[in-house]
PyMOL Python script that loads the backbone (N, CA, C, O; Angstrom):
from pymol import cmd

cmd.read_pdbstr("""\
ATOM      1  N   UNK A   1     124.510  80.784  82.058  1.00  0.00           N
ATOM      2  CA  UNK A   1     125.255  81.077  83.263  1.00  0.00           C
ATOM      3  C   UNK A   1     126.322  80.000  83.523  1.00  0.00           C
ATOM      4  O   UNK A   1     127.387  80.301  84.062  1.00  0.00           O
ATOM      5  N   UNK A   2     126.019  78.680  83.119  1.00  0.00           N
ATOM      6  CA  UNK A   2     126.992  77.414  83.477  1.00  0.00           C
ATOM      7  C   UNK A   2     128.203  77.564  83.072  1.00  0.00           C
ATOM      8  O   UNK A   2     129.264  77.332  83.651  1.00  0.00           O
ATOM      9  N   UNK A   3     127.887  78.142  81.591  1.00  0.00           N
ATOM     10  CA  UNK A   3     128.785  77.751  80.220  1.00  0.00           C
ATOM     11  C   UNK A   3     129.529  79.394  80.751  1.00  0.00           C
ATOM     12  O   UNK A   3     130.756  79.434  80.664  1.00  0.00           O
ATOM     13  N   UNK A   4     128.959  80.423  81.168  1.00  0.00           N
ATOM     14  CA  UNK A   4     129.961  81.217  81.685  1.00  0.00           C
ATOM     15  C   UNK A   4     131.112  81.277  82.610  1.00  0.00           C
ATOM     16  O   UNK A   4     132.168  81.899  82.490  1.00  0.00           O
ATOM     17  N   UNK A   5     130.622  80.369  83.723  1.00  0.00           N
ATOM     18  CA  UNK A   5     131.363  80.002  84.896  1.00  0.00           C
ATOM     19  C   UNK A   5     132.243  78.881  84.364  1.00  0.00           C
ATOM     20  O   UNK A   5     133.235  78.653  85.056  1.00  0.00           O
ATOM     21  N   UNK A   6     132.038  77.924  82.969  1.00  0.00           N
ATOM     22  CA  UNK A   6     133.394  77.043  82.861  1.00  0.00           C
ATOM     23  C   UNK A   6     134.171  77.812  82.135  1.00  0.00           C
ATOM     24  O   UNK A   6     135.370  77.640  82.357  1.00  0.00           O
ATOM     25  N   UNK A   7     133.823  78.851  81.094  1.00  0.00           N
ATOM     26  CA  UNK A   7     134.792  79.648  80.874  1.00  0.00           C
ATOM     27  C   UNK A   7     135.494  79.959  81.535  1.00  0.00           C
ATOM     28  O   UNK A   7     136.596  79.426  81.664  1.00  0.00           O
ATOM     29  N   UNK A   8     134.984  81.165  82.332  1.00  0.00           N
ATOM     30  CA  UNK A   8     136.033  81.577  83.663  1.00  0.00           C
ATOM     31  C   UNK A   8     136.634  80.836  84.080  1.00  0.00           C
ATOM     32  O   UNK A   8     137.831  81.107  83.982  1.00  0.00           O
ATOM     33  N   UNK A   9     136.301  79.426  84.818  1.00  0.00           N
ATOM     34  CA  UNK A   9     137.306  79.166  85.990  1.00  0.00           C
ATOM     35  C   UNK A   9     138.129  78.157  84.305  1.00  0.00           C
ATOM     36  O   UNK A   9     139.093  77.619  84.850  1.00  0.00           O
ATOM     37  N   UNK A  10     138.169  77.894  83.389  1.00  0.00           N
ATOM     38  CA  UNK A  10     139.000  77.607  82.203  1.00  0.00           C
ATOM     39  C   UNK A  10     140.402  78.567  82.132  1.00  0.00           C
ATOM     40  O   UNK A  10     141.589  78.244  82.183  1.00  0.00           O
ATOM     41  N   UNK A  11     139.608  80.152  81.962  1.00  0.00           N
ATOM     42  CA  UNK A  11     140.413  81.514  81.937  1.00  0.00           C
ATOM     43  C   UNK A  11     141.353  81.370  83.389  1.00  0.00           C
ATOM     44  O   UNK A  11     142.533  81.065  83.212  1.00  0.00           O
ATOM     45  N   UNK A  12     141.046  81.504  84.323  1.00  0.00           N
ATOM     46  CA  UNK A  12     141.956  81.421  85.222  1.00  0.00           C
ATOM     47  C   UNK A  12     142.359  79.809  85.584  1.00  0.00           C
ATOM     48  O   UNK A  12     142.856  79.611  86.693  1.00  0.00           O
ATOM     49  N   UNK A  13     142.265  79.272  85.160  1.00  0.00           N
ATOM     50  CA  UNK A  13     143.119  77.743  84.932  1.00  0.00           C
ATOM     51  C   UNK A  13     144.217  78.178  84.083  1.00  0.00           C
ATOM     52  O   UNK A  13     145.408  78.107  84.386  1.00  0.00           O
ATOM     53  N   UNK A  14     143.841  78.531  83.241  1.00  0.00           N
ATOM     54  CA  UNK A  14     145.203  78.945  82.150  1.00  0.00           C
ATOM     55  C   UNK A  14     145.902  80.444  82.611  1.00  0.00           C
ATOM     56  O   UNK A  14     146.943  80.796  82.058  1.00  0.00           O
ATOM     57  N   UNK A  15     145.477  81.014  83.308  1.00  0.00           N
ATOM     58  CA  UNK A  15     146.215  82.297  83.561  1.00  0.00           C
ATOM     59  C   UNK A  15     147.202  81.946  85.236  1.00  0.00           C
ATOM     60  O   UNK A  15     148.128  82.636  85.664  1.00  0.00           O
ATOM     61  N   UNK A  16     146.609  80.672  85.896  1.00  0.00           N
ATOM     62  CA  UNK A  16     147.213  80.009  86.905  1.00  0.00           C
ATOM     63  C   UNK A  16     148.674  79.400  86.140  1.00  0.00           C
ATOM     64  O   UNK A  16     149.812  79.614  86.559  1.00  0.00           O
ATOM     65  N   UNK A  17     148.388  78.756  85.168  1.00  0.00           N
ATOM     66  CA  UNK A  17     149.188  77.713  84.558  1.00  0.00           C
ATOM     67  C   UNK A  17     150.217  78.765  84.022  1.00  0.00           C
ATOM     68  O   UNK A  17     151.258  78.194  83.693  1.00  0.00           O
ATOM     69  N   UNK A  18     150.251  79.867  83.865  1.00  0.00           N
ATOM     70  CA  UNK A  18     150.845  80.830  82.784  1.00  0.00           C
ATOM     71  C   UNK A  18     152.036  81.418  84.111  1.00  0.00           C
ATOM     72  O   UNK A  18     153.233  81.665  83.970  1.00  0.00           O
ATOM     73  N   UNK A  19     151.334  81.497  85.152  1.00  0.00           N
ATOM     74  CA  UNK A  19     151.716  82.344  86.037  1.00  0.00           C
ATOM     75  C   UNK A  19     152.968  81.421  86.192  1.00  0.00           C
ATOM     76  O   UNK A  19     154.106  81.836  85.973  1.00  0.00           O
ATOM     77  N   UNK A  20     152.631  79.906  86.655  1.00  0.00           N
ATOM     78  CA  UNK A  20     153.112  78.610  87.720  1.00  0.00           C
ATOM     79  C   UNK A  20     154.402  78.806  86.960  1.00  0.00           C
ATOM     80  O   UNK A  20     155.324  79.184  87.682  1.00  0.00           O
ATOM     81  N   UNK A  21     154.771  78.605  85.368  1.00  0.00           N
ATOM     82  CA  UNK A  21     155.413  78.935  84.101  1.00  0.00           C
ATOM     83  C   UNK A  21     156.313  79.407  84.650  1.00  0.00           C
ATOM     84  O   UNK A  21     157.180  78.854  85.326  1.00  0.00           O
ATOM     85  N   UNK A  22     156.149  80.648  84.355  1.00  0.00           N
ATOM     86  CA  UNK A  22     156.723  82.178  84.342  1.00  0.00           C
ATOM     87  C   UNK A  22     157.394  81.928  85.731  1.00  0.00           C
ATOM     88  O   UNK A  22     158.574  82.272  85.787  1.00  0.00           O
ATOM     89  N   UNK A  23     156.712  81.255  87.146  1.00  0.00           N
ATOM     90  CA  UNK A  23     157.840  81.169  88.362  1.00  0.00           C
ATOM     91  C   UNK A  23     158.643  80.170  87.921  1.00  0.00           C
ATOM     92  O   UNK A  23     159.806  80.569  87.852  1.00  0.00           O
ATOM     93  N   UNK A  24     158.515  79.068  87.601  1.00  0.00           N
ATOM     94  CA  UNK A  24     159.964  78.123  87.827  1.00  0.00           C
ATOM     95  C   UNK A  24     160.560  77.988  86.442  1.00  0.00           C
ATOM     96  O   UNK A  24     160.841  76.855  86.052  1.00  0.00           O
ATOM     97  N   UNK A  25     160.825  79.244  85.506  1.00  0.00           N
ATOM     98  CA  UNK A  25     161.986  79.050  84.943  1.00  0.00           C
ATOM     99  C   UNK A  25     162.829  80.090  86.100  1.00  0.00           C
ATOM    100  O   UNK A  25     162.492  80.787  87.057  1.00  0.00           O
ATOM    101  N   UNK A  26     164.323  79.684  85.283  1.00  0.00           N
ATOM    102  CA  UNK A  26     165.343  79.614  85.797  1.00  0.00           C
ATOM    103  C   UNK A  26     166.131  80.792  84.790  1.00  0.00           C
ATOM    104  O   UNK A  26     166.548  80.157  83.822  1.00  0.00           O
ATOM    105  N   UNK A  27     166.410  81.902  84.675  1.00  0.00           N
ATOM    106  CA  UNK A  27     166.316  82.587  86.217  1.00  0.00           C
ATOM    107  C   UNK A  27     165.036  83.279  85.572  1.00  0.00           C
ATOM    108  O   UNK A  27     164.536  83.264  84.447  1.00  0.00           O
ATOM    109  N   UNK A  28     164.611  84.123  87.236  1.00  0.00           N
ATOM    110  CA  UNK A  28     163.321  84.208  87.350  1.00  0.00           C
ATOM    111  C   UNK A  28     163.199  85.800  86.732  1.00  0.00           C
ATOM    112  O   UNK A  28     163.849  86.802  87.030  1.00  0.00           O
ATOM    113  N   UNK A  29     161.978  85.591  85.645  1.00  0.00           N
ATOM    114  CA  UNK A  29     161.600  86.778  84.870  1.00  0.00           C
ATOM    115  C   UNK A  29     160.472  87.801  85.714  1.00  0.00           C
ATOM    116  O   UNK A  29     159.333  88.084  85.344  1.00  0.00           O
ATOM    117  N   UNK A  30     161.004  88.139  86.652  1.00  0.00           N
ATOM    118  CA  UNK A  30     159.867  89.176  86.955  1.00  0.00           C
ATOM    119  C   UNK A  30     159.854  89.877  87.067  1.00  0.00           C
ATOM    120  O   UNK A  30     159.823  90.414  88.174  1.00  0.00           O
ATOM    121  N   UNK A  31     159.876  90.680  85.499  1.00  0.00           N
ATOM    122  CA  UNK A  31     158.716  91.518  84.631  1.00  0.00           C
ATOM    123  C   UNK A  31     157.789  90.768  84.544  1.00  0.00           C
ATOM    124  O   UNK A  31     156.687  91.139  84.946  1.00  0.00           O
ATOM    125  N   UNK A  32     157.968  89.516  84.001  1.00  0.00           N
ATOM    126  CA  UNK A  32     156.737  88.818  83.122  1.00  0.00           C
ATOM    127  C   UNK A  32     155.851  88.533  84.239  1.00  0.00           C
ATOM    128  O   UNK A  32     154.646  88.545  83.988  1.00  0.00           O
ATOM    129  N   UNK A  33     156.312  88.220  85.696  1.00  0.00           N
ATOM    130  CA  UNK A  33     155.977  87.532  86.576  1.00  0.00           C
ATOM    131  C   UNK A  33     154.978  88.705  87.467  1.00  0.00           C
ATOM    132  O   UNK A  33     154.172  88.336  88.321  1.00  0.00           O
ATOM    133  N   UNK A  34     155.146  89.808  87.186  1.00  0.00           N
ATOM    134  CA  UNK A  34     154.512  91.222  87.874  1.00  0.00           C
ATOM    135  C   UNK A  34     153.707  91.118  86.552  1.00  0.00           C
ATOM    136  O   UNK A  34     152.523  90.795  86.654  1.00  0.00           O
ATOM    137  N   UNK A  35     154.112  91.305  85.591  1.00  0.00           N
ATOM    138  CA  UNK A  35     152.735  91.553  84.934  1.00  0.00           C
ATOM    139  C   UNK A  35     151.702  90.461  84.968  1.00  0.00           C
ATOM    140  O   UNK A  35     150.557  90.772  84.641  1.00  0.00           O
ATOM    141  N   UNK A  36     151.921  89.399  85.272  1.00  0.00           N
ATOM    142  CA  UNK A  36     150.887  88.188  85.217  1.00  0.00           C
ATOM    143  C   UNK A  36     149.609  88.703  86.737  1.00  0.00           C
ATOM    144  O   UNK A  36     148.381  88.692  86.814  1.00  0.00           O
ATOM    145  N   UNK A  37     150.626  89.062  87.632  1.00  0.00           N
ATOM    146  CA  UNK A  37     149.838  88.796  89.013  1.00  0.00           C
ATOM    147  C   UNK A  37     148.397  89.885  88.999  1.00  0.00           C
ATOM    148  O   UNK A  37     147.426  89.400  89.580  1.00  0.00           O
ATOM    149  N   UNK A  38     148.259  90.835  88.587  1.00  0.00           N
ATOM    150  CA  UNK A  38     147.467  91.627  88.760  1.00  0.00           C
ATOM    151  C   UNK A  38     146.350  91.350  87.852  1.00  0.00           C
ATOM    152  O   UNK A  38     145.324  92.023  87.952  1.00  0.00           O
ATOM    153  N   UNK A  39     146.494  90.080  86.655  1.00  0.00           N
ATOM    154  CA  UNK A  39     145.304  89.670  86.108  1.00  0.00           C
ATOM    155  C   UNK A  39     144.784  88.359  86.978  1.00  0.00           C
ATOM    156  O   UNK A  39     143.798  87.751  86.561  1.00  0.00           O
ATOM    157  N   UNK A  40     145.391  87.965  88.082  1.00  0.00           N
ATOM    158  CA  UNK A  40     145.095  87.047  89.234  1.00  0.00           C
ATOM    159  C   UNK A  40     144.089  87.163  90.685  1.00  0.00           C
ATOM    160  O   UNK A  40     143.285  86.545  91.383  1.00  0.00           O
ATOM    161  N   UNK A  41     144.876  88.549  90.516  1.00  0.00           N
ATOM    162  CA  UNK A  41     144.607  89.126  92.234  1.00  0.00           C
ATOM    163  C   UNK A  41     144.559  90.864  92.213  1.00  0.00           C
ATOM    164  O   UNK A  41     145.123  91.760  91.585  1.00  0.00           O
ATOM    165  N   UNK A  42     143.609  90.761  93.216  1.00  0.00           N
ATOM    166  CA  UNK A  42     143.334  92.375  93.299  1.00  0.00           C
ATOM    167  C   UNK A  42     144.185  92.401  94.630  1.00  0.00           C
ATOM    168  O   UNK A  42     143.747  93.464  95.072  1.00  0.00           O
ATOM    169  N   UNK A  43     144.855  92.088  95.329  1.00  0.00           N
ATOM    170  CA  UNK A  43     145.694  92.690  96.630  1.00  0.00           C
ATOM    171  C   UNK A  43     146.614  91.176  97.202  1.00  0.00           C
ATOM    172  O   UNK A  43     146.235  90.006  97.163  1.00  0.00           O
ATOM    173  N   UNK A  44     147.872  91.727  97.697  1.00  0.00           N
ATOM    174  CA  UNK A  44     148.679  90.512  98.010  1.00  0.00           C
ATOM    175  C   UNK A  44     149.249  91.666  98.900  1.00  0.00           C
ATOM    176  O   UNK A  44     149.587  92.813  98.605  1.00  0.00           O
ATOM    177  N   UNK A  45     149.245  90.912 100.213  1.00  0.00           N
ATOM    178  CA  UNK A  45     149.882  91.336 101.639  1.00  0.00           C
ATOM    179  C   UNK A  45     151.040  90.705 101.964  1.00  0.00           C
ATOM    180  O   UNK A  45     150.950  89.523 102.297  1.00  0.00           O
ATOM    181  N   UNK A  46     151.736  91.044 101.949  1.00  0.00           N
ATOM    182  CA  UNK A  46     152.721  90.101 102.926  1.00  0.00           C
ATOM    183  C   UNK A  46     153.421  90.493 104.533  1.00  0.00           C
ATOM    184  O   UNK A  46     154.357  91.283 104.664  1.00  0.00           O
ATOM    185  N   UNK A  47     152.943  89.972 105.353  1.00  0.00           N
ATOM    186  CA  UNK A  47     153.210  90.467 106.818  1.00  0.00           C
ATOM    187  C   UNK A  47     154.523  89.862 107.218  1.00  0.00           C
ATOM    188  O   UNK A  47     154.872  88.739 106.853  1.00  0.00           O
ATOM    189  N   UNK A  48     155.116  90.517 107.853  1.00  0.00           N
ATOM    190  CA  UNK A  48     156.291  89.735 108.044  1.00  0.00           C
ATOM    191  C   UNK A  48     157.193  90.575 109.620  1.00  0.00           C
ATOM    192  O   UNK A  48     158.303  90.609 110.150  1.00  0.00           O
ATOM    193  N   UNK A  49     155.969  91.064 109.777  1.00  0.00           N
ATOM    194  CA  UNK A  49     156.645  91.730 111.470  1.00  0.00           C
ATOM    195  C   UNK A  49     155.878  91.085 112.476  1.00  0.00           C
ATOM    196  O   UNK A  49     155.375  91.689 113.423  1.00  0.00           O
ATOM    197  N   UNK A  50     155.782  89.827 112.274  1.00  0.00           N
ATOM    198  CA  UNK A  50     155.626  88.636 113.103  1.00  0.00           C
ATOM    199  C   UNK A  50     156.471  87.847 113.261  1.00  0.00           C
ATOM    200  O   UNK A  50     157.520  87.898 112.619  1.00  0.00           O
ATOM    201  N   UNK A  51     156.201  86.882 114.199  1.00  0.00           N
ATOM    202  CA  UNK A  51     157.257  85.708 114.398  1.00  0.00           C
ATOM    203  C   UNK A  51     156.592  84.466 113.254  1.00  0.00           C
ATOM    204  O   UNK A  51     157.388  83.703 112.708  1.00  0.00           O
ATOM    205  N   UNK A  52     155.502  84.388 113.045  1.00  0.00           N
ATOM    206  CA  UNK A  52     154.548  83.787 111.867  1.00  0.00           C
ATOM    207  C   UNK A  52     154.625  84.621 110.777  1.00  0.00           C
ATOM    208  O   UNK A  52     153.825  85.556 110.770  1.00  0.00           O
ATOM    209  N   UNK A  53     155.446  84.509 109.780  1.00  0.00           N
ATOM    210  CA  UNK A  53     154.818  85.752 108.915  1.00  0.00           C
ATOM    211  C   UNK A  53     153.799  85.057 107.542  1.00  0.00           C
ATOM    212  O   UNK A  53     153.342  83.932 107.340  1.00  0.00           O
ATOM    213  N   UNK A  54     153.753  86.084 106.943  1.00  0.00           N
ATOM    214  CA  UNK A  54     152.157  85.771 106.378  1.00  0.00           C
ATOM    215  C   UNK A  54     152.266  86.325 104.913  1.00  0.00           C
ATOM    216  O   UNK A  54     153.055  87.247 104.707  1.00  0.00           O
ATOM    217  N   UNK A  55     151.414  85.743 103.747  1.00  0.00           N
ATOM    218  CA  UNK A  55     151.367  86.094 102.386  1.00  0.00           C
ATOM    219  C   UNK A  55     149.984  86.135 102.546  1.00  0.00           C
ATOM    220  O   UNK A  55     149.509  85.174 103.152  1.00  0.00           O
ATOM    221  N   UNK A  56     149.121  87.098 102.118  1.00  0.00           N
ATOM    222  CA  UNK A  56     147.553  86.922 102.144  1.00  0.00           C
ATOM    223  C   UNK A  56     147.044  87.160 100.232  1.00  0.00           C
ATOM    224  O   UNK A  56     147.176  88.292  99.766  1.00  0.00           O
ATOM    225  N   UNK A  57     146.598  86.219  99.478  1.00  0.00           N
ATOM    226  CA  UNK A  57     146.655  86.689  98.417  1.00  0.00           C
ATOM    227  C   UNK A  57     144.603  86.530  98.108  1.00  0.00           C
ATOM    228  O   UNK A  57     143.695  85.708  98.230  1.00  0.00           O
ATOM    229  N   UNK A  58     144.867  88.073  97.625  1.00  0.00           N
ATOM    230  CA  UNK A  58     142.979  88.084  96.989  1.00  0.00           C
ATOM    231  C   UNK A  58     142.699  87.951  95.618  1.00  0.00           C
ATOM    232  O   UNK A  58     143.042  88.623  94.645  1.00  0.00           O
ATOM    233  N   UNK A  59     142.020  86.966  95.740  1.00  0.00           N
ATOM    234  CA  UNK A  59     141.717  86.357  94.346  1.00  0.00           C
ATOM    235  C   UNK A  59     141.039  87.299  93.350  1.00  0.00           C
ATOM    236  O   UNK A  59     140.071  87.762  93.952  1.00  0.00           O
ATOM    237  N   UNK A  60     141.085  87.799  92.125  1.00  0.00           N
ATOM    238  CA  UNK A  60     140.195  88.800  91.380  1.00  0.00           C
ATOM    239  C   UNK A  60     138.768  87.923  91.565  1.00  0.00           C
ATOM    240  O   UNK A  60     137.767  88.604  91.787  1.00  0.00           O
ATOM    241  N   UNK A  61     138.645  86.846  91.509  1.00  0.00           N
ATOM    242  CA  UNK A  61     137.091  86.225  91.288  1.00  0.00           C
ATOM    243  C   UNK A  61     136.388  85.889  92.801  1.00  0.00           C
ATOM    244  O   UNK A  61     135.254  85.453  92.994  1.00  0.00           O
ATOM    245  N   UNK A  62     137.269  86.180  93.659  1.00  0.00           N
ATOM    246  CA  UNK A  62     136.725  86.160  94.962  1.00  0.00           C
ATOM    247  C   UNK A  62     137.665  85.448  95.891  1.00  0.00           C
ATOM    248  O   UNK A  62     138.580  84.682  95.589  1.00  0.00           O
ATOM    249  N   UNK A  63     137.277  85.838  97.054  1.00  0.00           N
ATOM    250  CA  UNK A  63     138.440  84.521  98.219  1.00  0.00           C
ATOM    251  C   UNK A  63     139.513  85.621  98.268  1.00  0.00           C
ATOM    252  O   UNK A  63     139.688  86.741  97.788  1.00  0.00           O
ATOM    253  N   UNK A  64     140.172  84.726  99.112  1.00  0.00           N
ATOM    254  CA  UNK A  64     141.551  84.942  99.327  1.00  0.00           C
ATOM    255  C   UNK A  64     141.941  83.514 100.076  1.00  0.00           C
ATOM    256  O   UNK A  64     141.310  82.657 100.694  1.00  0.00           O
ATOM    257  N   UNK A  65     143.143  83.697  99.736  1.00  0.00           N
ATOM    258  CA  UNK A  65     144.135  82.449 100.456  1.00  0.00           C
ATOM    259  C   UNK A  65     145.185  82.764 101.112  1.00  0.00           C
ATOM    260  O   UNK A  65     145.966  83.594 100.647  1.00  0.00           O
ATOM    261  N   UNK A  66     145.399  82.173 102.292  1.00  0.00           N
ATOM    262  CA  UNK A  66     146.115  82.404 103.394  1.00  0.00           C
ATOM    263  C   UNK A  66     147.881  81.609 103.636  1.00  0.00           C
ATOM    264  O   UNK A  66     147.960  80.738 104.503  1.00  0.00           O
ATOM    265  N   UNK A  67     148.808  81.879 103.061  1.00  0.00           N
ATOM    266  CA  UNK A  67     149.984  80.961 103.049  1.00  0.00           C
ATOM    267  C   UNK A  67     151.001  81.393 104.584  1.00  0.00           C
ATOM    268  O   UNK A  67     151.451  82.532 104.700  1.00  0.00           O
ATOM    269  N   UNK A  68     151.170  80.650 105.324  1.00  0.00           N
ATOM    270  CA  UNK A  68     152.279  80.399 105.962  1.00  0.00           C
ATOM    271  C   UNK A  68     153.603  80.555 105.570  1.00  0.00           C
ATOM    272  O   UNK A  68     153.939  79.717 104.733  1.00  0.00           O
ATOM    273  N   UNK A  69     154.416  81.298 105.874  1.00  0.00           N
ATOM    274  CA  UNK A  69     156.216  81.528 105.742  1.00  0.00           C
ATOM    275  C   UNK A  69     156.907  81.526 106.584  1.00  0.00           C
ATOM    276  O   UNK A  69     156.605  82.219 107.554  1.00  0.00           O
ATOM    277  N   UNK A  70     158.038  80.820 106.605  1.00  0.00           N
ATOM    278  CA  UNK A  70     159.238  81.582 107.524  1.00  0.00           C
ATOM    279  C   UNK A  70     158.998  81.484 109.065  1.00  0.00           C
ATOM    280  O   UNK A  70     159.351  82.382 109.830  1.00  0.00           O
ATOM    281  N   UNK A  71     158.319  80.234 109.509  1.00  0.00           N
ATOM    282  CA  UNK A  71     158.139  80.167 110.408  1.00  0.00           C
ATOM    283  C   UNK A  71     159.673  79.832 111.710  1.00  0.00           C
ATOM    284  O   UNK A  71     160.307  78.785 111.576  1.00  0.00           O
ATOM    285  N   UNK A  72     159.982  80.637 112.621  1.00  0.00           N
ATOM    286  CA  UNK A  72     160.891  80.829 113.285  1.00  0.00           C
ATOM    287  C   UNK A  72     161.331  79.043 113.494  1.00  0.00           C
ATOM    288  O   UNK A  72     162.502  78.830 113.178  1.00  0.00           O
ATOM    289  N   UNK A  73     160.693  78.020 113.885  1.00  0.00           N
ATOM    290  CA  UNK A  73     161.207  76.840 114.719  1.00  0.00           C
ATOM    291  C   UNK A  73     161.337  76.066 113.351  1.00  0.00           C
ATOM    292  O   UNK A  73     161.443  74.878 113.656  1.00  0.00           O
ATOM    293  N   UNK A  74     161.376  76.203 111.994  1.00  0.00           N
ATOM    294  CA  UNK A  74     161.101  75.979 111.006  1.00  0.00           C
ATOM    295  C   UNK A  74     162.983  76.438 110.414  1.00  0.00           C
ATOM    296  O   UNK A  74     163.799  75.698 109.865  1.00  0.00           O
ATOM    297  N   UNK A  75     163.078  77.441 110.689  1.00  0.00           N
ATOM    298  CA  UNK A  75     164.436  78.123 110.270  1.00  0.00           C
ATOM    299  C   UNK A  75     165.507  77.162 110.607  1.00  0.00           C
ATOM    300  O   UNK A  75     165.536  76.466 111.622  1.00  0.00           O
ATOM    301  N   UNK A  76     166.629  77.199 109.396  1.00  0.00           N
ATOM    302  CA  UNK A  76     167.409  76.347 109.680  1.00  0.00           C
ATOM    303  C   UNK A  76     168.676  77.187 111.030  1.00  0.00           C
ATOM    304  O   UNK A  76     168.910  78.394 110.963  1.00  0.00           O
ATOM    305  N   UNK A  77     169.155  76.524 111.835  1.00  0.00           N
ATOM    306  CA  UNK A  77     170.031  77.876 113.180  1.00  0.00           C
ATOM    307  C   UNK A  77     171.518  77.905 112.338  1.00  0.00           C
ATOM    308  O   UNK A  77     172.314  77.012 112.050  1.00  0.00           O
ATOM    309  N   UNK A  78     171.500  79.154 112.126  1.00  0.00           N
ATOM    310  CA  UNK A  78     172.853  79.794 111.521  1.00  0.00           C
ATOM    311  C   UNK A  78     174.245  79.295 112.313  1.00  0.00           C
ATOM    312  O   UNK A  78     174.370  78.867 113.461  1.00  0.00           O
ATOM    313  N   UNK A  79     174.626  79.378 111.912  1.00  0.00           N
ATOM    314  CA  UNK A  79     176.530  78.804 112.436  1.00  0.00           C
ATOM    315  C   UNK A  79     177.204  80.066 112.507  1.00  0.00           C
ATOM    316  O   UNK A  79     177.732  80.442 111.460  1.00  0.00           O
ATOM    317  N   UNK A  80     177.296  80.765 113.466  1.00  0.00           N
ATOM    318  CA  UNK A  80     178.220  81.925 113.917  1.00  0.00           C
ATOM    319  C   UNK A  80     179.974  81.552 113.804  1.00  0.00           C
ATOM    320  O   UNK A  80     180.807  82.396 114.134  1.00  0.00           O
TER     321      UNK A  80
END
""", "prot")
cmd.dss("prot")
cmd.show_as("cartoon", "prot")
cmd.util.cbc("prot")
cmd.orient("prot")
């Protein structure tokens, strides 16, 4: 059971690392970047008809994690 669980969290160490990749080249490949996510996560929300808006991402191995965006007092004020 041990030696299963360092596999796994090994497997998604490297499928993290693959993903991290694939975002910061320049310019951004996503095809490659859609096909990575769904061996990551079974559901990704993004709320954004708030004044807080929200990324909710569910982990395939469990969890989810909660990211902060775009927070209004955070925004840089536009120059009309």
């Amino acid at each position: 059971m041990l030696i299963q669980q360092a596999d796994t969290a090994g497997l998604v160490a490297r499928k993290v690392a693959n993903l991290q990749a694939v975002l910061r080249r320049k310019p951004l490949d996503r095809a490659a970047a859609n096909a990575l996510l769904p061996q990551l996560f079974t559901g990704i929300i993004v709320d954004d008809a708030r004044d807080t808006k929200l990324v909710v991402l569910s982990w395939r191995q469990g969890g989810q994690n909660t990211l902060v965006y775009g927070v209004d007092s955070e925004r840089p004020k536009r120059r009309l």
